[in-house]
NUMAR-586768 format. One record per residue (C-alpha): residue number from 1; residue in one letter; z, y, x. Coordinates in pm, 1 decimal. Last residue first. Example, Ala and Ser with C-alpha at 12.3 -4.5 7.8 and 13.67 -1.06 7.14 Angstrom:
<nodes>
<2 "S" <714.0 -106.0 1367.0>>
<1 "A" <780.0 -450.0 1230.0>>
</nodes>
This chain:
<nodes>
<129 "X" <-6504.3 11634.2 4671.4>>
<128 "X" <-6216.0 11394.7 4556.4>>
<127 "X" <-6094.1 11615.1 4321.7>>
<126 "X" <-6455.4 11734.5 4183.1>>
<125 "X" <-6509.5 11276.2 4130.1>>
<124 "X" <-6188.7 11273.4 3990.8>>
<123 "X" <-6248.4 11568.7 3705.0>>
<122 "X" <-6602.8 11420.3 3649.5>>
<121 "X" <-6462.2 11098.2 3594.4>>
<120 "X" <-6237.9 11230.7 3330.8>>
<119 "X" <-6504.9 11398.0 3159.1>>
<118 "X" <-6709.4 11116.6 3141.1>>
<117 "X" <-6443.3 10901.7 3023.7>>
<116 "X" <-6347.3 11168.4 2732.2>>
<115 "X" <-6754.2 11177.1 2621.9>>
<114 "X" <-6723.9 10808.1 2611.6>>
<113 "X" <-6383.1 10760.0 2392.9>>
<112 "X" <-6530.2 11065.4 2132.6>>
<111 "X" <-6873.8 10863.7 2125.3>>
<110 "X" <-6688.8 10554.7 2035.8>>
<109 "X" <-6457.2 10738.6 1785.6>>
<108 "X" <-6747.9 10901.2 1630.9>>
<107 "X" <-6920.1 10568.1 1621.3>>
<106 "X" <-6594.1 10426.0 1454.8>>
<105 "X" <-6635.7 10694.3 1190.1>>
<104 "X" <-6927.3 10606.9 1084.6>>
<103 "X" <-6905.3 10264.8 1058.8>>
<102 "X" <-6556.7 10350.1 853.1>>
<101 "X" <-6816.0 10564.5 639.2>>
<100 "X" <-7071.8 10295.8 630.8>>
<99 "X" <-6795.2 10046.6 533.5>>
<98 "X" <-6629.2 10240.5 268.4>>
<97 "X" <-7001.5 10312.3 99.6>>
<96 "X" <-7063.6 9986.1 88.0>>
<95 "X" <-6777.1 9896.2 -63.0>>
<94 "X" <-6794.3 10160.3 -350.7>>
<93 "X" <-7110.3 9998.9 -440.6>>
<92 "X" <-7210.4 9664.8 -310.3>>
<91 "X" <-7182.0 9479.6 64.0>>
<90 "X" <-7352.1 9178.7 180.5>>
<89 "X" <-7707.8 9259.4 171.6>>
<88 "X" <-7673.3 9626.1 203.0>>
<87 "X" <-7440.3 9595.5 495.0>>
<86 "X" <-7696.6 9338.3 652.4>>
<85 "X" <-7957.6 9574.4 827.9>>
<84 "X" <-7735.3 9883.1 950.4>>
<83 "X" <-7404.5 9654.1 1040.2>>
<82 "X" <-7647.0 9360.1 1240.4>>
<81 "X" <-7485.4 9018.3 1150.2>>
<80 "X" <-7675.4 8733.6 1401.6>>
<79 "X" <-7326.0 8622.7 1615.0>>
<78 "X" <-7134.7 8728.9 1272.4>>
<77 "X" <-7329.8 8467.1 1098.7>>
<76 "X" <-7342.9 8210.5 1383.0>>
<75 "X" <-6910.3 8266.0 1428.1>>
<74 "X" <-6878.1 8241.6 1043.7>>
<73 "X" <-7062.6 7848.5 1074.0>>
<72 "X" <-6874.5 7804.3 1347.8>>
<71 "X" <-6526.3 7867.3 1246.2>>
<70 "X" <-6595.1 7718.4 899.8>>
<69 "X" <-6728.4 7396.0 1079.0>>
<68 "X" <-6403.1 7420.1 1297.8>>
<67 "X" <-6182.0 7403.8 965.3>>
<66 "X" <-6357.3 7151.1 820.1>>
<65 "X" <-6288.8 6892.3 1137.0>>
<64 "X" <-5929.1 7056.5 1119.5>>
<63 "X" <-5856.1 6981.4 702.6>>
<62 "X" <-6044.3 6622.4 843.9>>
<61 "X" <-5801.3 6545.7 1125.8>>
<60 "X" <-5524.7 6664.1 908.1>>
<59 "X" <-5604.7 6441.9 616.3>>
<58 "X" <-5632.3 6124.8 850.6>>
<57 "X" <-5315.2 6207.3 1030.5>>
<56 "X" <-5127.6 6267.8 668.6>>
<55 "X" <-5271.7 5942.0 557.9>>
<54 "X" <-5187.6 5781.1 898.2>>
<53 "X" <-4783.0 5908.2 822.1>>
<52 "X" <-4817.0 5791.1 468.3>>
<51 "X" <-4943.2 5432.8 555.0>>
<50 "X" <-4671.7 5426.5 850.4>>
<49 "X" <-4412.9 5538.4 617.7>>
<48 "X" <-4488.2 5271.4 350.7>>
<47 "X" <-4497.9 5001.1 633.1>>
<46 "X" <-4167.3 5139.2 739.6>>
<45 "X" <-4024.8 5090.5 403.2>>
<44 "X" <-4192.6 4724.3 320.9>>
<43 "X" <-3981.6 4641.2 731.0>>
<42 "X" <-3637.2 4801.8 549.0>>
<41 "X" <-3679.9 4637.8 231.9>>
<40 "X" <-3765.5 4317.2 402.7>>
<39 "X" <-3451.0 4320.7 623.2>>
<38 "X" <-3191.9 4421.8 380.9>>
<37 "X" <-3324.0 4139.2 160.8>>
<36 "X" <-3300.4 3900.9 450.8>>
<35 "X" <-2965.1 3998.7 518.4>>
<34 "X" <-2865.4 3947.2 138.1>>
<33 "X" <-2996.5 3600.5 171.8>>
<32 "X" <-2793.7 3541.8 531.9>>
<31 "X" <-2453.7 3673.9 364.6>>
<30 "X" <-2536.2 3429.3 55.0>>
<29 "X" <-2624.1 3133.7 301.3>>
<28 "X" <-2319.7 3156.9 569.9>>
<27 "X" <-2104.8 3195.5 222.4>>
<26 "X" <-2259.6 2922.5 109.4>>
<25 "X" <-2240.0 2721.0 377.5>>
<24 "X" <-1851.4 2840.2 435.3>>
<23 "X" <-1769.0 2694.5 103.5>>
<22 "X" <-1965.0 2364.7 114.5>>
<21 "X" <-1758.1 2326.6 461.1>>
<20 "X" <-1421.9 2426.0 252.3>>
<19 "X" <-1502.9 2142.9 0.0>>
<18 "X" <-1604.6 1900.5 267.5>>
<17 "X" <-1319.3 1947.8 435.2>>
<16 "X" <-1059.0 1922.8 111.5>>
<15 "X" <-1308.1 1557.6 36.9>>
<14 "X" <-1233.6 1438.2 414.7>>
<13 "X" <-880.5 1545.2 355.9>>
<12 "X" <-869.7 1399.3 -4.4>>
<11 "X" <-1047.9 1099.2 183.6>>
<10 "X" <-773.2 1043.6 442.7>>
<9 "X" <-495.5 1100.4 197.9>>
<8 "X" <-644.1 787.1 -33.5>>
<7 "X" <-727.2 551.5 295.9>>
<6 "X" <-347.8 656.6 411.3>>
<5 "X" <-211.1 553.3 69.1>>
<4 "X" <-400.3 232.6 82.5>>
<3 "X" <-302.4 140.5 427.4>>
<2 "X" <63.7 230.3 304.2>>
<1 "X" <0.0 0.0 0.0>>
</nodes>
């Protein structure tokens, strides 16, 4: 009866081990599951960020690809503009009128700047003589 009693304790141990062993698996299992998860949210995340960072790129590249046509298409035209012949073409009314008068006045300007050069350089060159 001892043998039997010893038999009985061993497999309540063996059945108490077993139980605990289960326990750990599962906890071993649940933590590794919610791990996992962590993990593929994290790597679908990046993949989202990479797709919106090279949609960005890929939008930027193009906004600047349009950007240097602009520049050279408006450097061409202002390359070939000539004030007296295209003002009229490009320019109506009141606005024509502002810009022939601010042409105007620049060329005053210019001529004012030129005639004060002159003069200057004729004051250095009677110093120096």
């Amino acid at each position: 009866s001892d043998d039997e009693k010893h038999r009985t304790e061993r497999r309540e141990e063996a059945s108490d081990e077993a139980v605990v062993r289960k326990k750990l698996d599962k906890k071993k299992r649940l933590r590794y599951e919610a791990y996992r998860k962590r993990l593929d949210n994290w790597e679908l995340r990046e993949r989202s960020k990479r797709r919106e960072y090279e949609s960005y790129e890929d939008a930027e590249a193009e906004r600047r690809e349009e950007q240097n046509k602009e520049r050279k298409k408006i450097a061409a035209f202002l390359e070939d503009y000539e004030d007296e012949r295209d003002d009229e073409k490009y320019y109506r009314g009141s606005a024509l009128a502002r810009r022939i008068r601010d042409r105007e006045r620049e060329m005053e300007a210019d001529e004012r700047d030129r005639k004060k050069k002159k003069y200057r350089l004729r004051l250095c060159v009677d110093t120096t003589a």
